[in-house]
LODRENFI-793561 format. One record per residue: residue number from 1; residue in one letter; chain; x negated, y negated, z of N, C-alpha, C in turn. Coordinates in steps of 0.05 Angstrom, whole numbers, padded with zeros to 5 digits, m for minus. Each point is the difference from the previous one (the first is absolute). Layout:
BEGIN
SITE     i   aa   ch      n_x      n_y      n_z     ca_x     ca_y     ca_z      c_x      c_y      c_z
SITE   NUM    A    A        X        Y        Z        X        Y        Z        X        Y        Z
...
//
This chain:
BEGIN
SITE     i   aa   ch      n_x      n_y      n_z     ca_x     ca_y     ca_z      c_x      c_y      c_z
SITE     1    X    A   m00630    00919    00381    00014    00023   m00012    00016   m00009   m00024
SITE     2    X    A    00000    00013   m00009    00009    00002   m00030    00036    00005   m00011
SITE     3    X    A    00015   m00006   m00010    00025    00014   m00008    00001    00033    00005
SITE     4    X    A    00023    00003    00012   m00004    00035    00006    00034    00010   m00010
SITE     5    X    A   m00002    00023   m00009    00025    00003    00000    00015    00012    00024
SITE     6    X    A    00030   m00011    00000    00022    00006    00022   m00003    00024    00009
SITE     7    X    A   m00010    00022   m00007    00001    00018    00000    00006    00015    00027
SITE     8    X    A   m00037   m00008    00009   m00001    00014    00016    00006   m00012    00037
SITE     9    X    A    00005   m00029   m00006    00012   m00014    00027    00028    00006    00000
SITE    10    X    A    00019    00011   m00019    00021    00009   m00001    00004    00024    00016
SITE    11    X    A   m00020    00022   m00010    00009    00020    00015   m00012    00008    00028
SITE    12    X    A   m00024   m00022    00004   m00006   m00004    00027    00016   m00009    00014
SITE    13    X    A    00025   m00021   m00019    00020   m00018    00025    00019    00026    00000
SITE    14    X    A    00014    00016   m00016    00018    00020    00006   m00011    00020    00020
SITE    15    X    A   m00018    00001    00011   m00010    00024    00005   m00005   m00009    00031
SITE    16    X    A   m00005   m00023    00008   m00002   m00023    00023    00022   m00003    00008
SITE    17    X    A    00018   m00003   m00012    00035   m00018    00008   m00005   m00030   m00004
SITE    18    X    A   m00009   m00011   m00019   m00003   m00032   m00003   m00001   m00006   m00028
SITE    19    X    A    00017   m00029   m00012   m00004   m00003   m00026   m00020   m00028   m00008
SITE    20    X    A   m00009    00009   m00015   m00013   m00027   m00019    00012   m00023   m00007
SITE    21    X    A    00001   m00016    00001    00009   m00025   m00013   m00010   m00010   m00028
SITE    22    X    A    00023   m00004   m00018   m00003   m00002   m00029    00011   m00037    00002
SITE    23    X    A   m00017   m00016    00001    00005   m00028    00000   m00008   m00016   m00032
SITE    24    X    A    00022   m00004   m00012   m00006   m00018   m00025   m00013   m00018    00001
SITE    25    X    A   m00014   m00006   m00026   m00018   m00022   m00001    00010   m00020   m00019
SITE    26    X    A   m00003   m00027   m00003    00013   m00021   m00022   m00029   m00013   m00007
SITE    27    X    A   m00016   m00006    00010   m00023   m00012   m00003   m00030    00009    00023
SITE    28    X    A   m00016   m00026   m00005   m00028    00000    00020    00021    00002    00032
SITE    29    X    A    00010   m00024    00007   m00001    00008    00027    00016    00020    00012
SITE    30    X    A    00023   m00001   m00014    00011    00024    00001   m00020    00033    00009
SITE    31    X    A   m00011    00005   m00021   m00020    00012    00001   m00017    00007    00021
SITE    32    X    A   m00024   m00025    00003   m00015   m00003    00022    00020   m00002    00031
SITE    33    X    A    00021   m00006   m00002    00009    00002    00031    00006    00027    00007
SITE    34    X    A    00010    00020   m00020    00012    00031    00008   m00028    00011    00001
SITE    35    X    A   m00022   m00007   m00013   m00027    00017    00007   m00011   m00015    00026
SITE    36    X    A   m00004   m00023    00008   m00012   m00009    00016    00016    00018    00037
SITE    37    X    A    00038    00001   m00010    00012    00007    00020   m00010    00027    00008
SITE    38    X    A    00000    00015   m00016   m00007    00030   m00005   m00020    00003    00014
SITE    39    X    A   m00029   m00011   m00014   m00022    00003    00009    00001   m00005    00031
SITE    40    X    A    00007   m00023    00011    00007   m00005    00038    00012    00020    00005
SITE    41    X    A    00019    00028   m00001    00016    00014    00009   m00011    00024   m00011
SITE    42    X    A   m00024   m00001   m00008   m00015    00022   m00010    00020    00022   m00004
SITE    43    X    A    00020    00000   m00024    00012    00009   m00012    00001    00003   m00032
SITE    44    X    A    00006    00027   m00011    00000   m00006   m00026    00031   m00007   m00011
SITE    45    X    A   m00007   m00010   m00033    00017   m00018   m00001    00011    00004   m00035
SITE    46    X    A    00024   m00008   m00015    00002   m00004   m00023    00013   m00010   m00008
SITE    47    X    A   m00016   m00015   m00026    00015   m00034   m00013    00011    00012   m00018
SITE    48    X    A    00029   m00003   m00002    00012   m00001   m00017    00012   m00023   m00025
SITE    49    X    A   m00001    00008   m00024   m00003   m00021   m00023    00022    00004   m00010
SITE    50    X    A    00016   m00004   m00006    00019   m00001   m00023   m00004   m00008   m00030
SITE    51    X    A    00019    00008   m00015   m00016   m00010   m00030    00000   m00028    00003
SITE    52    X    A    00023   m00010    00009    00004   m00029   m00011   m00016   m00020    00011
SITE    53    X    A   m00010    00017    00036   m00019   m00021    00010   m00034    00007   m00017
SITE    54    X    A    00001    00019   m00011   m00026    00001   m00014   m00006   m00021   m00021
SITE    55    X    A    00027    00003   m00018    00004   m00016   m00029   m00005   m00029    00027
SITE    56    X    A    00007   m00010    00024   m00005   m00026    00005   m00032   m00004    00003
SITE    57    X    A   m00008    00023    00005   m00032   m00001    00007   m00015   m00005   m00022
SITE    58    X    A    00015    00008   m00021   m00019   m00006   m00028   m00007    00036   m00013
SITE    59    X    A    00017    00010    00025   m00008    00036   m00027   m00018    00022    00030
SITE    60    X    A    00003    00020   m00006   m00007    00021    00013   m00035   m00004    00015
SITE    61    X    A   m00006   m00002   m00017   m00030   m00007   m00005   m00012   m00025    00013
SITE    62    X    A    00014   m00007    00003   m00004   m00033    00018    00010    00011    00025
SITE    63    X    A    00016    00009    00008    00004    00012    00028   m00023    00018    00012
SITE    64    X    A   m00001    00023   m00016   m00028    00015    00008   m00025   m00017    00007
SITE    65    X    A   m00002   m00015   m00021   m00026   m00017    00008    00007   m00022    00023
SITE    66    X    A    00018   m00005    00004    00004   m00013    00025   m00003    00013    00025
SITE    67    X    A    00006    00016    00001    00005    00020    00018   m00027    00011    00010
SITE    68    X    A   m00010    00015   m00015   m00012    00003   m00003   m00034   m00013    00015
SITE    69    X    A    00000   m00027   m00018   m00021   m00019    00009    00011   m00007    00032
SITE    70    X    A    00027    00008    00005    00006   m00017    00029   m00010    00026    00020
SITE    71    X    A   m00008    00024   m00010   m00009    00013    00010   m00022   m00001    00015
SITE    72    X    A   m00016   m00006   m00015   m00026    00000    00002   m00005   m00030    00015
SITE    73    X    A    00012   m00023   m00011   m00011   m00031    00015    00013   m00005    00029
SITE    74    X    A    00019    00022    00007    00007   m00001    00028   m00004    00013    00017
SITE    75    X    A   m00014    00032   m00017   m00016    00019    00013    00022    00018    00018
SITE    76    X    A    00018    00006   m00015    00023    00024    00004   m00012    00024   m00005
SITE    77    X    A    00008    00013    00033   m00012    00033    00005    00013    00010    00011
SITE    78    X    A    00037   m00005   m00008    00022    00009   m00002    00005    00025   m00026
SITE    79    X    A    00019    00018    00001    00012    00012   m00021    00013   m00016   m00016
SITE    80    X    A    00003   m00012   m00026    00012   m00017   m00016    00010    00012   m00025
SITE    81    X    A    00027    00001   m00003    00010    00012   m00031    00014   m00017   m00011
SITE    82    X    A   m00010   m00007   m00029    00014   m00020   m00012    00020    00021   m00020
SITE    83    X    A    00031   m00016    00003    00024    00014   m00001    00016   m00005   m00019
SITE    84    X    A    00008    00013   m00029    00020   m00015   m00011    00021    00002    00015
SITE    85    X    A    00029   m00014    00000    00022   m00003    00010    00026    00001   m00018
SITE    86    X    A    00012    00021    00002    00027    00008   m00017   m00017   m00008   m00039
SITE    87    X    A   m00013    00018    00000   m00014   m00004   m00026    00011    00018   m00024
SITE    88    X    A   m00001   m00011   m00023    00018    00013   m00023   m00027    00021   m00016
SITE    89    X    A    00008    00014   m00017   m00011    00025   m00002   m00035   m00021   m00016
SITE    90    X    A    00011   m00019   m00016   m00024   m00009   m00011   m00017   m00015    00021
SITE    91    X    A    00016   m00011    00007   m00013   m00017    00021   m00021    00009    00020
SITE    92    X    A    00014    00034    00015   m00023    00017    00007   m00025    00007   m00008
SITE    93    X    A    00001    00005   m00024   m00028    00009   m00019   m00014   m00017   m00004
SITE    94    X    A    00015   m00033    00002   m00014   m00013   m00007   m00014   m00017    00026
SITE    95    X    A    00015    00009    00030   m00023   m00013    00016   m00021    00032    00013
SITE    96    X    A    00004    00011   m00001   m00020    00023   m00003   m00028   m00011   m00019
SITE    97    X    A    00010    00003   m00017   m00028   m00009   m00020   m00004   m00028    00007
SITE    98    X    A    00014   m00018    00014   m00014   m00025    00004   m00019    00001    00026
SITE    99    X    A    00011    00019    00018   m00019    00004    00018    00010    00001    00030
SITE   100    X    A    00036    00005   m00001    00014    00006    00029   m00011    00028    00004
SITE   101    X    A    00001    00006    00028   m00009    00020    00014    00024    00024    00007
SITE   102    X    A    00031   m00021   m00005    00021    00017    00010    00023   m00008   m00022
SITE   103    X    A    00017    00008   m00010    00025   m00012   m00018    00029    00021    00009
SITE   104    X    A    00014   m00023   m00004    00033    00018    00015    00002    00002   m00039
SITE   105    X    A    00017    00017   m00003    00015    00005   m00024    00039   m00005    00003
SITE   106    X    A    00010   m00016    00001    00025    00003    00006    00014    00002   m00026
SITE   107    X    A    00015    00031    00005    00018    00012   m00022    00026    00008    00011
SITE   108    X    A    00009   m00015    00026    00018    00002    00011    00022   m00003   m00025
SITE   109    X    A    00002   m00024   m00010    00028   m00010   m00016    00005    00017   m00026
SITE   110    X    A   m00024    00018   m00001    00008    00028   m00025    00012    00019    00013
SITE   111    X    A    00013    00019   m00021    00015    00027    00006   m00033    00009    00016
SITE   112    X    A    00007    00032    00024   m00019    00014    00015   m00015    00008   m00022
SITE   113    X    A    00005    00009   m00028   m00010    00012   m00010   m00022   m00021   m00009
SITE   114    X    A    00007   m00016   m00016   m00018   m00027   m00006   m00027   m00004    00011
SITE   115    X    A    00016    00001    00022   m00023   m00009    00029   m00017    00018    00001
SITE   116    X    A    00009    00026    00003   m00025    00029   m00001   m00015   m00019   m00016
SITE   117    X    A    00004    00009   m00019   m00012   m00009   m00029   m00024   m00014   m00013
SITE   118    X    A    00009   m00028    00022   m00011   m00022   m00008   m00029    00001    00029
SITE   119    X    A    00019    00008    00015   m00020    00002    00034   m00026    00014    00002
SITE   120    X    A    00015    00030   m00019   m00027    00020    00000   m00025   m00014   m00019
SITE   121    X    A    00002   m00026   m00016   m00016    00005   m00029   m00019   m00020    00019
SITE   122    X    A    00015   m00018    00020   m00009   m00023    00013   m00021    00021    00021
SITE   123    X    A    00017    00011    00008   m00021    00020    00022   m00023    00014   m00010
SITE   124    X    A    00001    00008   m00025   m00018    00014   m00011   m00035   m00017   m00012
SITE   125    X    A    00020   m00025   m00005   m00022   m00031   m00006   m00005   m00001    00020
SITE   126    X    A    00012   m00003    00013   m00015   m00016    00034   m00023    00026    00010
SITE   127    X    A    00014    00023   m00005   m00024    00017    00015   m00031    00005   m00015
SITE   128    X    A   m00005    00001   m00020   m00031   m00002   m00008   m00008   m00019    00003
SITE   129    X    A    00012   m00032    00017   m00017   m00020    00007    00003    00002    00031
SITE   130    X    A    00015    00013    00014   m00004    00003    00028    00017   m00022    00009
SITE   131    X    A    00022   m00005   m00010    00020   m00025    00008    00030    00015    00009
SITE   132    X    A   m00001   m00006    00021    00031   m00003    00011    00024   m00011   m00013
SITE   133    X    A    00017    00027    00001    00038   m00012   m00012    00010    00005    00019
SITE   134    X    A    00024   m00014    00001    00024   m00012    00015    00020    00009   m00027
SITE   135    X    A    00014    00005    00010    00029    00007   m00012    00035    00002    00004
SITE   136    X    A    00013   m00009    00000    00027   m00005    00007    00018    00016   m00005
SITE   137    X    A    00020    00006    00007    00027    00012    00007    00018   m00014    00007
SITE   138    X    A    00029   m00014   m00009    00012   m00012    00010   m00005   m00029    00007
SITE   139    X    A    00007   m00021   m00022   m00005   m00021    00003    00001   m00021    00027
SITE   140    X    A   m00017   m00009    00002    00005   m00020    00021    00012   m00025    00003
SITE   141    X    A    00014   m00003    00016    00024   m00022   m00007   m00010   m00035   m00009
SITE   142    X    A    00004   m00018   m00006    00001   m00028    00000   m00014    00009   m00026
SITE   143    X    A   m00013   m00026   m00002   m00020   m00016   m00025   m00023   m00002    00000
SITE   144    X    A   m00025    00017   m00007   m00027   m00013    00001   m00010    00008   m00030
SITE   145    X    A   m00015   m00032   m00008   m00010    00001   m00033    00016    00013   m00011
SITE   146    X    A    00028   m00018   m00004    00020    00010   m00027    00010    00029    00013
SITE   147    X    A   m00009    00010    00003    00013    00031    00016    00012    00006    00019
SITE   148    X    A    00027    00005   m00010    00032   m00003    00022   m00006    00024    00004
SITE   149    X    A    00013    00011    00029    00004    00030    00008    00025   m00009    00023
SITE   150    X    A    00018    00024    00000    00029   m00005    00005   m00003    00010    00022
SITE   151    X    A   m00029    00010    00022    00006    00011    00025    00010    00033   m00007
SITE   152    X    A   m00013    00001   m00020    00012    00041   m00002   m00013    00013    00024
SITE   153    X    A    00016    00019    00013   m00012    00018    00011   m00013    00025   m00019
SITE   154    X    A   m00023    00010    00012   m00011    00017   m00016    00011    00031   m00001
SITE   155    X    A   m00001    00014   m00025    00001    00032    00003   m00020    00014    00021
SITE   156    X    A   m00002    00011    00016   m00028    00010    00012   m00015    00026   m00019
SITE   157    X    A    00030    00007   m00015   m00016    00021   m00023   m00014   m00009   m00021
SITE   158    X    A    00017   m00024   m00007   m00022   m00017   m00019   m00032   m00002    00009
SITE   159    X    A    00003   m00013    00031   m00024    00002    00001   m00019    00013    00010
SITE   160    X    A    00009    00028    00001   m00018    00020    00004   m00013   m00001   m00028
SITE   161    X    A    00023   m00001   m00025   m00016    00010   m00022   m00021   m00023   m00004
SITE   162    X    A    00005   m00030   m00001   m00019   m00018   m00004   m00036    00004    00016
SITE   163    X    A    00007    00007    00023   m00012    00014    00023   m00016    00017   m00011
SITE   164    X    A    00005    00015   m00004   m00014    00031   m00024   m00013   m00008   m00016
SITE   165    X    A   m00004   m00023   m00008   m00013   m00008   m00034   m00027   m00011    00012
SITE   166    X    A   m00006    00003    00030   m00031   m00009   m00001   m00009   m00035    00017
SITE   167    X    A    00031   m00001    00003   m00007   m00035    00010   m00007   m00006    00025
SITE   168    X    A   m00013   m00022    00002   m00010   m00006    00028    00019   m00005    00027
SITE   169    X    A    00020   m00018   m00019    00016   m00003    00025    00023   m00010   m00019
SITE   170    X    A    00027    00004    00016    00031    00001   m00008    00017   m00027    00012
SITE   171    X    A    00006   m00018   m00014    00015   m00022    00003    00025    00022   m00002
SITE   172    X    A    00023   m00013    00021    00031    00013   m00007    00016   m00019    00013
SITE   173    X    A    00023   m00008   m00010    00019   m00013    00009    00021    00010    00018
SITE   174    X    A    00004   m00013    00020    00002    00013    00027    00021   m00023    00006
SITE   175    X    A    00015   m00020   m00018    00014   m00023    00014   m00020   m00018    00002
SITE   176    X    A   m00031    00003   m00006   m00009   m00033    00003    00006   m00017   m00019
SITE   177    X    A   m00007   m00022    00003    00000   m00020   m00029   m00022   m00022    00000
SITE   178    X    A   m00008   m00012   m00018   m00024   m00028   m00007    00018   m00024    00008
SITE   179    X    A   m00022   m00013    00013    00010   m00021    00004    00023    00001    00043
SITE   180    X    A    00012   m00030   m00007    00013    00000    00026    00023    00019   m00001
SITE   181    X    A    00001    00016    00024    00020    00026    00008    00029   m00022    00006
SITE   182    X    A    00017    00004   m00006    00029   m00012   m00003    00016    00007    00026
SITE   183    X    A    00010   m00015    00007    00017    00005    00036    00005    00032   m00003
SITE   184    X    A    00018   m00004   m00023    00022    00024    00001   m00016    00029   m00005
SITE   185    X    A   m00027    00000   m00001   m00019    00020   m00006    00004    00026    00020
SITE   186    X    A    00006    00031   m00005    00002    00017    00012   m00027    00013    00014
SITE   187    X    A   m00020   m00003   m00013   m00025    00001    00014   m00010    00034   m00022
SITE   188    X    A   m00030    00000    00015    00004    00024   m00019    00001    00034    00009
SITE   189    X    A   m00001    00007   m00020    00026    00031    00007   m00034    00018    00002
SITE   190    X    A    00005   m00007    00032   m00032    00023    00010    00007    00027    00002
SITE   191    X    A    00032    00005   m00008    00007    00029   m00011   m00018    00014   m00024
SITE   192    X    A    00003   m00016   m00020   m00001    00002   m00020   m00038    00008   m00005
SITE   193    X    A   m00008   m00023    00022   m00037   m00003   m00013   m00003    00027    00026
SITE   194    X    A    00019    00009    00017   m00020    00030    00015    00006    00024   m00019
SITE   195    X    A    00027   m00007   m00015   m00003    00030   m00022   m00019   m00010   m00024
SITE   196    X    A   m00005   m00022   m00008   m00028   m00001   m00020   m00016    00009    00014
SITE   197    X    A   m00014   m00008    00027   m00028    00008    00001   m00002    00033    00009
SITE   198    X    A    00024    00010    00002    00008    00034    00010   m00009    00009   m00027
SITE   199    X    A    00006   m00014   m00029   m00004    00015   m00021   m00022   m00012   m00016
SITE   200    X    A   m00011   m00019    00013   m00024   m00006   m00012   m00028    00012    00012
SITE   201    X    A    00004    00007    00015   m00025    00007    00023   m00011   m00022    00009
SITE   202    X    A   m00029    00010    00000   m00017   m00026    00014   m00003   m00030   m00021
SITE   203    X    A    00016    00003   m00020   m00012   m00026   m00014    00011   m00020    00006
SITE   204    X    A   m00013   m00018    00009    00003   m00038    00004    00016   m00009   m00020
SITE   205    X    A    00015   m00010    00020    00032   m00012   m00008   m00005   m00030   m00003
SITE   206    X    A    00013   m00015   m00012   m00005   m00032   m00002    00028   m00013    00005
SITE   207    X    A   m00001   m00022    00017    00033   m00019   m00001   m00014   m00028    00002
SITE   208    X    A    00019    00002   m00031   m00003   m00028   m00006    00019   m00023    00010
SITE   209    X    A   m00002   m00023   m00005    00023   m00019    00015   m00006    00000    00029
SITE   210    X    A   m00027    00002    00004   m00006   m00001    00032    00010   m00027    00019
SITE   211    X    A    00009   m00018   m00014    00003   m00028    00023    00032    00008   m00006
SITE   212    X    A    00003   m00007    00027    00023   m00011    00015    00010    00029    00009
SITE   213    X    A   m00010    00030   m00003    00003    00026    00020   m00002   m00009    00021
SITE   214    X    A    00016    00010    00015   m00002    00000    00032   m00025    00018    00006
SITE   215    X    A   m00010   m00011    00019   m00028    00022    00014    00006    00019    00002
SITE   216    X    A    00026    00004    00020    00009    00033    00001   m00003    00019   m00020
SITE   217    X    A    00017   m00008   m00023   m00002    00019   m00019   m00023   m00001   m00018
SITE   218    X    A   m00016   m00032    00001   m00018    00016   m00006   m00036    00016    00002
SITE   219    X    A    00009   m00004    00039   m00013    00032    00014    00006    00022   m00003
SITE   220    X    A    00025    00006   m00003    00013    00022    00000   m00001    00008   m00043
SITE   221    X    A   m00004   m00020   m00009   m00003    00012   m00030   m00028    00010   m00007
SITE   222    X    A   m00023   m00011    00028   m00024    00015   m00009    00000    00028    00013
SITE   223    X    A    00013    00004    00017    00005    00025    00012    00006    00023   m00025
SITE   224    X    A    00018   m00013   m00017    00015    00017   m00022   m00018    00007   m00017
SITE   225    X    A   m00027   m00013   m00002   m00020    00007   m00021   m00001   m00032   m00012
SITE   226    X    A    00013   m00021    00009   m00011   m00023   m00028   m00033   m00012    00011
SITE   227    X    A   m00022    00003   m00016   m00020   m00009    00003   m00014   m00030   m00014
SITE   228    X    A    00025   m00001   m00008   m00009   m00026   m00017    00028   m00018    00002
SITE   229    X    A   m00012   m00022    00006    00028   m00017    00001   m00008   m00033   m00009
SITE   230    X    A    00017   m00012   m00017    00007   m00015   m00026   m00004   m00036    00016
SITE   231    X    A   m00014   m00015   m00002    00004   m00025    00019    00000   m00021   m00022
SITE   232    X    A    00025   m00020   m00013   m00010   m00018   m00023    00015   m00025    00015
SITE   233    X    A    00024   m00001   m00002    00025   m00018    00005   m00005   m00022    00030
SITE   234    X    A   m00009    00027    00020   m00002   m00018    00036   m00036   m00023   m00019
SITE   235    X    A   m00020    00011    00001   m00023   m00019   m00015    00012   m00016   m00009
SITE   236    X    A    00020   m00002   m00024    00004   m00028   m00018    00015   m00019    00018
SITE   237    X    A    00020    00006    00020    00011   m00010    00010   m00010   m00022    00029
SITE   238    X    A   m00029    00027    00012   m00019   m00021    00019   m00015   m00023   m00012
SITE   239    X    A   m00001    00015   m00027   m00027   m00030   m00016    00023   m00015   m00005
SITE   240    X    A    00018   m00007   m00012    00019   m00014   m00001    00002   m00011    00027
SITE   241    X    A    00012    00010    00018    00007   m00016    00022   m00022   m00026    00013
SITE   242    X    A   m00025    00021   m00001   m00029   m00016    00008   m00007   m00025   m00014
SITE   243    X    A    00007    00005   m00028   m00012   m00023   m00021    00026   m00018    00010
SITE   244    X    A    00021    00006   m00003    00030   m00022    00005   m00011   m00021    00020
SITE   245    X    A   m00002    00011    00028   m00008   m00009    00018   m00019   m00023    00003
SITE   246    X    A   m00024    00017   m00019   m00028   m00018   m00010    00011   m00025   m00005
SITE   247    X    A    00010   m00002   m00024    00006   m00017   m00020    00027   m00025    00016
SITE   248    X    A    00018    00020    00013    00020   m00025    00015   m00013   m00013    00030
SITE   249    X    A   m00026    00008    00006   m00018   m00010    00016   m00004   m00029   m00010
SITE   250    X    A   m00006    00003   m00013   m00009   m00020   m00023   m00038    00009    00008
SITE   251    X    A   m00001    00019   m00002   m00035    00009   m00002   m00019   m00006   m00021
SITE   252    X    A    00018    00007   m00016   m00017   m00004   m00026   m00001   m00033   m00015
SITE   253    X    A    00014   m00012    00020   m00012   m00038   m00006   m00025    00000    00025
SITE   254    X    A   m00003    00009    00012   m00020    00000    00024   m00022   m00001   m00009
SITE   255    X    A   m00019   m00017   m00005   m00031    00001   m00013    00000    00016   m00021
SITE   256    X    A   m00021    00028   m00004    00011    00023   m00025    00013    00021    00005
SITE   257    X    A    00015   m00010    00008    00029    00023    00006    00010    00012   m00023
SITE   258    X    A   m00001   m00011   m00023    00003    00012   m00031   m00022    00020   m00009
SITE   259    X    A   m00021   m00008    00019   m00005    00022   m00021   m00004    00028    00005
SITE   260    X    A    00006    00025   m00017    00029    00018   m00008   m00017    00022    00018
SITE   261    X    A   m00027   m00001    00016   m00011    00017    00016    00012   m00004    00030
SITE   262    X    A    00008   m00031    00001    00009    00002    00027    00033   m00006   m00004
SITE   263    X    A    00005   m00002   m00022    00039   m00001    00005    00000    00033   m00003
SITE   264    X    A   m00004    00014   m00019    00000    00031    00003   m00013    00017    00033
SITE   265    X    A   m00010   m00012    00009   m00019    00006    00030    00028    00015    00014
SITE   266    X    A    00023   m00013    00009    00021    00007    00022    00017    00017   m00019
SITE   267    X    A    00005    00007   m00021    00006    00021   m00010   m00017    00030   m00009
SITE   268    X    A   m00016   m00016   m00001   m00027    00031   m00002    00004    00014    00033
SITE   269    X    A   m00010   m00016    00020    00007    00009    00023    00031    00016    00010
SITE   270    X    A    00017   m00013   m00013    00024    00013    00006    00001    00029   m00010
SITE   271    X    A   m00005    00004   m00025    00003    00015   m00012   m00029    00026    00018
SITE   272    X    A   m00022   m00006    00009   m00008    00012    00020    00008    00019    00022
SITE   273    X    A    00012   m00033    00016    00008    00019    00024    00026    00014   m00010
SITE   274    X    A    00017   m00006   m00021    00015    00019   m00004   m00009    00036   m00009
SITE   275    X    A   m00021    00001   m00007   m00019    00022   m00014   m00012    00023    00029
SITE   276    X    A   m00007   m00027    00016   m00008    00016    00023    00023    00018    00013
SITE   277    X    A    00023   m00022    00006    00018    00019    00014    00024    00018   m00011
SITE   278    X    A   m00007    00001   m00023    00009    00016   m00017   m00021    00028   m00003
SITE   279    X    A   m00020   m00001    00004   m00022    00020    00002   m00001    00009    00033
SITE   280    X    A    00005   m00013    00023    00007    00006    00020    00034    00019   m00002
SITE   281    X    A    00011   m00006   m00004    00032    00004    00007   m00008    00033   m00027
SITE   282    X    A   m00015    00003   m00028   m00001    00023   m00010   m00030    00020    00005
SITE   283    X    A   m00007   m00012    00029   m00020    00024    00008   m00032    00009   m00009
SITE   284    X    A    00001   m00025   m00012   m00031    00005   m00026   m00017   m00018    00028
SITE   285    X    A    00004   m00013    00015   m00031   m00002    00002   m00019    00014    00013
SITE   286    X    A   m00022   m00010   m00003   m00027    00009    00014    00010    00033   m00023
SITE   287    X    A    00006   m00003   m00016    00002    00029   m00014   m00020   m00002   m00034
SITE   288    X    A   m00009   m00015   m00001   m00022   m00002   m00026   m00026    00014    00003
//
């Protein structure tokens, strides 16, 4: 199976009570471990790219074709959407035409009006190629690729109107944030995401900053309508831990322990079973 757009596993997961998992990608194994996980949990699934991890890939176009070919040589017959991630207005158009299936537009850090603006022209591109937008309301807190967000809570009228312009699904800041959640963190205001989805209707809600939520809230945030939820930070942190381990083993002096298929091996895996039970705990499997 081929790249598909978010589309329509979105409003199958709203319409089910279960969300998708949006898992970043940095490279090959990265990559091949969130499809290989997927595929076992016969669930669908979506890689999320960021600009900056693209620019590490070598450009838009090198991802698709990665992706792509990993399709086919591992024989994935999963739902698969390749995703930009907090993407700037050019940046959208420009992985559309390279050959993503789905692109977020984030116009959160503009005036509402801006954002109409810039969202509708993105929505309007995306739709004569049959590609999925993502769109924001209310920045999301921490740091990802140069892009600070202060943890705004969202307008819910804002994003009715964003809502209105045609989009697939609605990122809104709800108190999450990128990256590790801070002791002193209030958690997020599931006030706030039941009057969005009261005035959004049925459309699929997205929360990003998925690691380090408590389970509770967030079972109880797919209840509210979020059908898509954000996984980057807990991954970098298992491959990290896995490779550390590797390496203070002293594994990689062990016969060919260097070489970079089997020192990467215990972090590809980590980054797996993290994918699985993260797809367990948001309700997708056996749902592709």
């Amino acid at each position: 199976m081929g790249l598909v757009s978010a589309k329509e596993m979105l409003v199958k997961a709203r319409e089910e009570g279960y969300a998708v998992g949006q898992f970043n990608i940095n490279n090959l194994e990265w990559t091949k471990a969130v499809l290989l996980a997927a595929e076992e949990l016969n669930s669908p699934v979506i890689l999320g790219v960021s600009e900056g991890a693209a620019k590490y890939m070598t450009g838009f176009k090198t991802v698709v074709g990665m992706v792509e070919g990993m399709l086919e040589g591992l024989g994935i017959t999963v739902p698969v959407a390749l995703h930009l991630d907090h993407g700037s207005f050019e940046g959208a158009k420009a992985c559309i035409e390279a050959g993503f299936s789905s692109v977020m537009f984030d116009g959160s850090h503009y005036s509402i009006e801006e954002n109409i603006s810039k969202t509708k022209e993105i929505v309007d591109f995306a739709n004569q190629r049959g590609i999925s937008v993502e769109a924001e309301v209310g920045s999301i807190g921490g740091e990802e690729d140069g892009i600070t967000g202060a943890g705004e809570v969202a307008d819910p009228n804002e994003c009715k109107m964003i809502a209105d312009l045609g989009v697939t699904m609605l990122a809104a800041g709800i108190g999450n944030i990128h990256g590790k959640y801070p002791e002193n963190w209030q958690g997020l205001n599931l006030e706030v995401l039941g009057q969005i989805q009261d005035i959004a209707g049925k459309m699929p809600l997205v929360l990003h900053g998925g690691t380090g939520i408590p389970e509770d809230m967030i079972t109880e945030a797919i209840t509210l309508g979020v059908s898509k939820i954000n996984v980057n930070t807990e991954c970098q942190l298992v491959f990290a831990e896995a490779t550390r381990k590797y390496v203070e083993a002293g594994k990689d002096l062990e016969g060919k322990g260097f070489d970079p298929r089997k020192l990467l091996a215990p972090g590809s895996k980590a980054i797996a079973d993290t994918v699985k039970e993260k797809i367990e705990l948001f309700g997708s499997k056996g749902k592709a």
